[in-house]
C-alpha positions in Angstrom: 0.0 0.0 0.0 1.4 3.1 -1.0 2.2 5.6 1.5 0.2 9.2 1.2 2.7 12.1 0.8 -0.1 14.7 1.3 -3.4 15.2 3.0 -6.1 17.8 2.7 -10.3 18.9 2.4 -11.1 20.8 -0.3 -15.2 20.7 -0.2 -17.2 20.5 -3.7 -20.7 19.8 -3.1 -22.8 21.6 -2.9 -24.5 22.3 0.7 -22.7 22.6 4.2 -20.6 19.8 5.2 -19.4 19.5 8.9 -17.1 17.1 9.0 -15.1 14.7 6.6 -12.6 11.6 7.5 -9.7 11.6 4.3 -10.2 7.6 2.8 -6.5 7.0 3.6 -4.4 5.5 6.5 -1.4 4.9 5.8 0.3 8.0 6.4 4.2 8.6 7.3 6.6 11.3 9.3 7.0 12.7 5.6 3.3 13.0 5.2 2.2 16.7 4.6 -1.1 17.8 6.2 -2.8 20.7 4.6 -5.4 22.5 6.6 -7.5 25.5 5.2 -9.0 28.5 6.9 -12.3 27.7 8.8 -10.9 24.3 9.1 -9.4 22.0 11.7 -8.3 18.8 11.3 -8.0 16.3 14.1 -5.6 12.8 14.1 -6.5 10.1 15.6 -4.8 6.5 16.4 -6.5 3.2 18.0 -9.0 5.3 19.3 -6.9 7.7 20.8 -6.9 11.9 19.9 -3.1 12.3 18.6 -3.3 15.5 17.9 -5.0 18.9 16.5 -4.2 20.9 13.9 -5.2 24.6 12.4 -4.6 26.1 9.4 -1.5 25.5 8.2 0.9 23.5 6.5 1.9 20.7 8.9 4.5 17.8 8.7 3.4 14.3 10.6 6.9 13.8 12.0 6.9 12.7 16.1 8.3 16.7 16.2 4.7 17.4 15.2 3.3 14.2 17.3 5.2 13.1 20.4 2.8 10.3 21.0 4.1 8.8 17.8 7.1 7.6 19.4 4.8 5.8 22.4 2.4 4.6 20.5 4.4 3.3 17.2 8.0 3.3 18.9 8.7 5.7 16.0 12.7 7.3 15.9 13.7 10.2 15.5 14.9 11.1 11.1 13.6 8.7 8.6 10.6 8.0 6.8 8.6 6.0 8.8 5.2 4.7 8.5 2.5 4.7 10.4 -1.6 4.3 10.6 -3.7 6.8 11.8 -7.4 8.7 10.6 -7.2 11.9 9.7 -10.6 14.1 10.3 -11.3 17.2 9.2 -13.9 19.7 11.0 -15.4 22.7 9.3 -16.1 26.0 11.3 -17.1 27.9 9.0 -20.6 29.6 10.0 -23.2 28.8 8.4 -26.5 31.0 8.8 -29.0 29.2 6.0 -30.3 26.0 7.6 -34.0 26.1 7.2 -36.7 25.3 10.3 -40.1 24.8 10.2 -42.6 23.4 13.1 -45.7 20.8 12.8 -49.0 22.1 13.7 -49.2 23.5 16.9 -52.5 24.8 19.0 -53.2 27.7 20.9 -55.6 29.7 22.5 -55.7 33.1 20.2 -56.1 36.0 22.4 -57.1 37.9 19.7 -60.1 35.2 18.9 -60.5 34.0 21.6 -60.5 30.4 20.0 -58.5 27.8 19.1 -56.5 28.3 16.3 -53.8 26.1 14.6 -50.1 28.3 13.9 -47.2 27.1 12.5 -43.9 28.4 12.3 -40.9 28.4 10.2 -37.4 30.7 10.0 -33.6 29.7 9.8 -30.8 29.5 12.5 -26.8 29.5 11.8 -24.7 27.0 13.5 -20.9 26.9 14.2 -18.5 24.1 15.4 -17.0 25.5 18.5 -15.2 22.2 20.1 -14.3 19.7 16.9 -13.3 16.8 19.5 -16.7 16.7 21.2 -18.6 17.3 18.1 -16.6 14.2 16.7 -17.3 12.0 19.2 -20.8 12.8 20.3 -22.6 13.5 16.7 -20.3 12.0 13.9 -19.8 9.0 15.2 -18.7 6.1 12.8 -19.6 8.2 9.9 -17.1 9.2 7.1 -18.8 12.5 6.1 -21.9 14.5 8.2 -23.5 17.0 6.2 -26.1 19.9 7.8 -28.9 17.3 6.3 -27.5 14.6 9.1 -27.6 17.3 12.1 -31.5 18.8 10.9 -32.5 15.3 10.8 -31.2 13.7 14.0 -32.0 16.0 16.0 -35.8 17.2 14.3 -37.8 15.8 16.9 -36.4 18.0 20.2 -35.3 20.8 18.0 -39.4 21.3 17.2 -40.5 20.0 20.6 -38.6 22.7 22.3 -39.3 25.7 19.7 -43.0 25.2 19.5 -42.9 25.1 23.6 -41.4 28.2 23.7 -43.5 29.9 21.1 -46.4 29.2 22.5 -44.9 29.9 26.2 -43.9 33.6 25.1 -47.5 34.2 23.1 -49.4 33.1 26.3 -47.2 35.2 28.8 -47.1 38.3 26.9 -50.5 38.0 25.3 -49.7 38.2 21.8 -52.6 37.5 19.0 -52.4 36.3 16.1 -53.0 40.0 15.1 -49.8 40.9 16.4 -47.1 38.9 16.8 -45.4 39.8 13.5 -44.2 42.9 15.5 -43.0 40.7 17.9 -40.9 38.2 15.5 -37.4 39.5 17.1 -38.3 39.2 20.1 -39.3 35.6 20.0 -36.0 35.0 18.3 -34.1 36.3 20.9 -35.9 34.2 23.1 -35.5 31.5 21.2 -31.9 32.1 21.0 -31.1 31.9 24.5 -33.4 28.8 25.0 -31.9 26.7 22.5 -28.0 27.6 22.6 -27.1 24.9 25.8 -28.8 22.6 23.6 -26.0 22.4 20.7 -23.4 24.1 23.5 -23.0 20.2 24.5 -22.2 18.9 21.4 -19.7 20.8 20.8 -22.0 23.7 18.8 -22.4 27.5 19.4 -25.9 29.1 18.0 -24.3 31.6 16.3 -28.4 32.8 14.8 -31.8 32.2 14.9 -34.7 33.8 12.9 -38.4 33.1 13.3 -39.5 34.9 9.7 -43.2 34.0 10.1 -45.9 32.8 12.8 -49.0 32.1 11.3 -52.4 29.9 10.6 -51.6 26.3 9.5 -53.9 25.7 6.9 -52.5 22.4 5.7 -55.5 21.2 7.3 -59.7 21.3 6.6 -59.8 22.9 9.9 -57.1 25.1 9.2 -58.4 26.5 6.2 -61.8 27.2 7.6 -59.8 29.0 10.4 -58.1 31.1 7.1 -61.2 31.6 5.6 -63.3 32.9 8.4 -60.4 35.4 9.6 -60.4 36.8 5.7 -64.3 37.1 6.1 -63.9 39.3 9.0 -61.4 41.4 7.6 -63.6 41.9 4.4 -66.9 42.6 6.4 -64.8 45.3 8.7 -63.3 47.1 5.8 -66.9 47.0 3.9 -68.5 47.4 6.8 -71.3 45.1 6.1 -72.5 41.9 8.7 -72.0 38.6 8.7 -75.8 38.9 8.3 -75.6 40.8 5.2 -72.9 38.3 3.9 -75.4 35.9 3.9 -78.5 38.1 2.1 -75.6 38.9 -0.4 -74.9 34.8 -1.4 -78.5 34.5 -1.0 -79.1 37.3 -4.1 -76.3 36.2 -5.8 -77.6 32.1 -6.3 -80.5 33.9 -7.2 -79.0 35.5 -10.1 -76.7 32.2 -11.1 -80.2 29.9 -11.0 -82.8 31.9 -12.9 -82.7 32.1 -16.7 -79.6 30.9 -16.8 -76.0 32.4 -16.8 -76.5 35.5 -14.7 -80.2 35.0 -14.4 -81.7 37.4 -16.9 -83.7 39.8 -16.0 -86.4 37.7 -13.9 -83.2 36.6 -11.7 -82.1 40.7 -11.5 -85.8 41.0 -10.4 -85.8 38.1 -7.4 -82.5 39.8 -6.6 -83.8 42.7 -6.0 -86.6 42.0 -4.3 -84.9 39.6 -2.0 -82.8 42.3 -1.2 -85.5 45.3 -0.4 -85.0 44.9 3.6 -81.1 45.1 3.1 -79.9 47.7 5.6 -83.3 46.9 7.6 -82.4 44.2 9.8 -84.4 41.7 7.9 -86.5 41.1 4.6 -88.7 43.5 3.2 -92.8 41.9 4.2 -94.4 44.6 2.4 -92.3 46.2 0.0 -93.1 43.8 -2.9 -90.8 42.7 -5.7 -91.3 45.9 -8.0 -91.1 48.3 -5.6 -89.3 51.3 -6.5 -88.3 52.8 -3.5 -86.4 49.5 -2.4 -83.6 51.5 -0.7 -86.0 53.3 1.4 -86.1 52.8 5.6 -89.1 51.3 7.6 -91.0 53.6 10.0 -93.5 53.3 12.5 -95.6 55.5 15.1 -95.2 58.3 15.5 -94.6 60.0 12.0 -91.1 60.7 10.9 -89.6 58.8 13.7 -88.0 55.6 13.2 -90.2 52.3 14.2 -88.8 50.9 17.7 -89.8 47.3 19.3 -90.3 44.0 17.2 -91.3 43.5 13.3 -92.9 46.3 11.3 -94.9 45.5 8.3 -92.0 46.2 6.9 -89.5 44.0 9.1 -88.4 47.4 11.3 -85.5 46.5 14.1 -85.7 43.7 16.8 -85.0 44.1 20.6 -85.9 47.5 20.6 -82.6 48.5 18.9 -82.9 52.3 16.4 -83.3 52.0 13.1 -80.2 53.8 11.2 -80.8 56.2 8.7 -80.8 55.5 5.4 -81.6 57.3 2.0 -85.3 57.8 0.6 -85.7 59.6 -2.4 -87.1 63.3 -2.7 -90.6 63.4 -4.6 -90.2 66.7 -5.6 -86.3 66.1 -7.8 -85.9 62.5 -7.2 -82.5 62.7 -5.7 -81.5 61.3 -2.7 -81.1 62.1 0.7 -80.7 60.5 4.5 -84.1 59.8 6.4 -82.7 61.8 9.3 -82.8 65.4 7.3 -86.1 67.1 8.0 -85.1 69.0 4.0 -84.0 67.9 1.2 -80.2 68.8 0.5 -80.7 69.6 -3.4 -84.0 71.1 -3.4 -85.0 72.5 -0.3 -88.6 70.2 0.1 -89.7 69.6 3.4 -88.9 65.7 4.3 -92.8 63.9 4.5 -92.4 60.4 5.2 -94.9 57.7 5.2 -95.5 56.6 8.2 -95.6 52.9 6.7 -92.3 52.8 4.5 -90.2 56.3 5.2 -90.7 57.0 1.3 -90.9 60.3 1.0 -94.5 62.1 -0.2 -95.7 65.5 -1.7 -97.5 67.5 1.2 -100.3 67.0 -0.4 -100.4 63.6 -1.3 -103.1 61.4 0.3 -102.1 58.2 0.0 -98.1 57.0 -0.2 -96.6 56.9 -3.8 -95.0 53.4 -2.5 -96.8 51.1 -0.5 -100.6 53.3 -1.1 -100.7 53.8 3.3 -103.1 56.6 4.0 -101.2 59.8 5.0 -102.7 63.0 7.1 -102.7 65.7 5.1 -103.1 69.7 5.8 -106.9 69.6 5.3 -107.0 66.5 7.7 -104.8 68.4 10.8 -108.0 70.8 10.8 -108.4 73.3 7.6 -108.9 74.2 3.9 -106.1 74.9 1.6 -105.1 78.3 -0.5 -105.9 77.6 -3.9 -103.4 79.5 -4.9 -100.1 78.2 -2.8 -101.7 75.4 -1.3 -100.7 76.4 2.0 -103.1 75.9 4.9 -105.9 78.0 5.9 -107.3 78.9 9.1 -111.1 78.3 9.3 -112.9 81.7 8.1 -109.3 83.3 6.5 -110.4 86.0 4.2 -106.5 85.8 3.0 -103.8 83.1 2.7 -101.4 84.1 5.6 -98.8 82.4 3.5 -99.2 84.4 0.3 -101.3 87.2 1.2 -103.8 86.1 -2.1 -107.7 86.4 -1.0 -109.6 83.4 -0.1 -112.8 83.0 -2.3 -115.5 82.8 0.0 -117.4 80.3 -2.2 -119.4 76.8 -1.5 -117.8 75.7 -4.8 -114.2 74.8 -3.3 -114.3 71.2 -1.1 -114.3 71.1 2.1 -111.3 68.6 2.7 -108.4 70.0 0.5 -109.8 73.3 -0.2 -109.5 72.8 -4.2 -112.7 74.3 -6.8 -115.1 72.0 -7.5 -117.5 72.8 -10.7 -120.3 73.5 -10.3 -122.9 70.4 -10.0 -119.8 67.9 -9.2 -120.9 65.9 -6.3 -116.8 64.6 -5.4 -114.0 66.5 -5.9 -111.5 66.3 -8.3 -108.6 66.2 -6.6 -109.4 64.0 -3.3 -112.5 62.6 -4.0 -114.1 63.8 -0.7 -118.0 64.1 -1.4 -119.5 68.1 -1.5 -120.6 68.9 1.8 
């Protein structure tokens, strides 16, 4: 067997290798031993640690060794052989080795449910003592690779990272919400729980990184976890309820199942009408599928005030909760405004809601252009009306007080709304209230 004049490491594959015995034995005290920076290599003899070396160029003479003489009975001068293993140890650091934990539970304090997190970052390792890393985690190996240290060591690596995650959410109170703002802290932590771990084997913690904390929706119930948080967000940033949510699929199946495609227009139609009491707490019982004024609030007692207590006609607020305002259209320009002006913004006309639906009504409109509810007119309150400004009259008036025009002091004119009735008409024209 031919002896080996010279022996060093220089890596080629790809990755991070920790350690790496040379193939060869049968070395000499001319044998040159080449180590490189970030390396040390380490000689050992029937079991026994000869010597260490650092970077350098180093001869294996019994200068080098003294135990080669007590061991082999080597002289001094000469080329003598001998048998030894030659390991080398890298120290390089190396910051890229990839973590990730299994599924782990917690109590969300942001939820105040269960939800499932994982996490995942990367940590850097670096071989501080190459005797006790040799002969604790290499072993009879001939080369151990960052693959061999991830897995021997996966199951207590991830026992004791998801205990201390979840032991640093549940002390400090961190929510899901929140603990990316918190991700160096928990590495920190991390840090200093981990680092006597790898200290006795020989390995310093040099880093380590948790780069993200969140839902684990590997899982069905993971994903319904995902899926109900993004609901949430959505309905906060809209603004709408979970209620609404609902009313909103509801309308849209109606569209998808009627006439095909998007429905047509008979599935716009159902949509619509399925939607009238949207904003209202409820569906719409009266306001029928055509109804024009579908975007109009329900109202109740008193007139102009919003309906309080259980179900309207028009499904009003349960539990006597407020109605909210919401926009009726003028019927004087057609534009619209909130229920709780008493004028309308782009035309000035007095607000006169029906005390049914909250559309809003001409003053002298009888019944409600909507949902056909009687309303109280002027004449009704206790008067006639000027025929000229339709304002009302006090009983007797010679003149309108409103626009100063005389009042004709005639039969002719009806005794409910005040308009001219010709003569021999038995109801009037306008209201239909009989001559008195």
């Amino acid at each position: 067997m031919a002896i080996i004049d010279c022996v060093q490491w220089a890596p080629q594959e790809a990755g991070t290798i920790y350690a790496w015995k040379y193939p060869a034995t049968n070395l000499s005290t001319y044998t040159q031993l080449i180590v490189q920076e970030s390396q040390e290599a380490l000689l050992f003899s029937k079991g026994q640690l000869m010597q260490k070396f650092g970077p350098g160029k180093h001869t294996l003479n019994t200068e080098n060794i003294p135990v080669l003489r007590s061991l082999f009975g080597i002289p001094f001068g000469g080329k003598n052989p001998f048998t030894a293993e030659v390991w080398f140890v890298n120290k390089i650091l190396a910051y890229n080795i990839p973590w990730r934990t299994t599924r782990m539970m917690i109590h969300d304090n942001d939820y105040q449910t269960q939800i499932p997190l994982y996490a995942s970052g990367q940590y850097g390792l670096q071989v501080k003592d190459a005797e006790k890393f040799l002969i604790k985690m290499v072993g009879p190996r001939a080369i151990f690779r960052d693959s061999d240290l991830t897995e021997q060591f996966a199951g207590e690596f991830t026992t004791k990272t998801k205990a201390s995650i979840l032991q640093f959410m549940i002390s400090n109170r961190i929510g899901i919400k929140q603990v990316s703002a918190f991700l160096d802290q928990i590495s920190q932590h991390l840090r200093e729980v981990m680092n006597p771990f790898w200290d006795d084997l020989g390995i310093e913690l040099t880093r380590f990184y948790v780069s993200d904390i969140d839902v684990d929706d590997t899982t069905p119930e993971g994903r319904k976890v995902r899926e109900a948080i993004g609901q949430q967000s959505s309905m906060s940033i809209t603004g709408h309820t979970w209620q609404q949510e609902q009313m909103f699929g509801t309308a849209n199946n109606a569209l998808s199942g009627l006439g095909g495609g998007q429905g047509g227009p008979l599935g716009a139609v159902v949509a619509l009408g399925m939607m009238g009491g949207f904003g209202g707490g409820g569906m719409a019982a009266g306001g029928g599928l055509m109804n024009p004024q579908y975007q109009q609030p329900t109202f109740g007692g008193q007139q102009g005030q919003p309906m309080q207590g259980g179900m309207g006609q028009q499904g009003g607020m349960q539990g006597g909760q407020q109605q909210q305002p919401k926009m009726v259209y003028c019927a004087n320009c057609s534009k619209q405004f909130p229920s709780n002006h008493a004028f309308c913004p782009n035309c000035g006309k007095k607000y006169n809601p029906c005390p049914n639906c909250g559309s809003d009504n001409d003053e002298q409109a009888r019944r409600c252009i909507t949902c056909g509810q009687a309303l109280a007119g002027a004449a009704q309150a206790g008067g006639n009306l000027c025929p000229n400004c339709r304002a009302p009259l006090a009983p007797g008036a010679a003149f309108c007080s409103h626009c100063g025009k005389p009042v004709p002091q005639t039969s002719d004119n009806c005794s409910r709304c005040g308009s001219p009735m010709k003569p021999g008409a038995k109801f009037c024209p306008r209201c239909g209230a009989p001559r008195s």
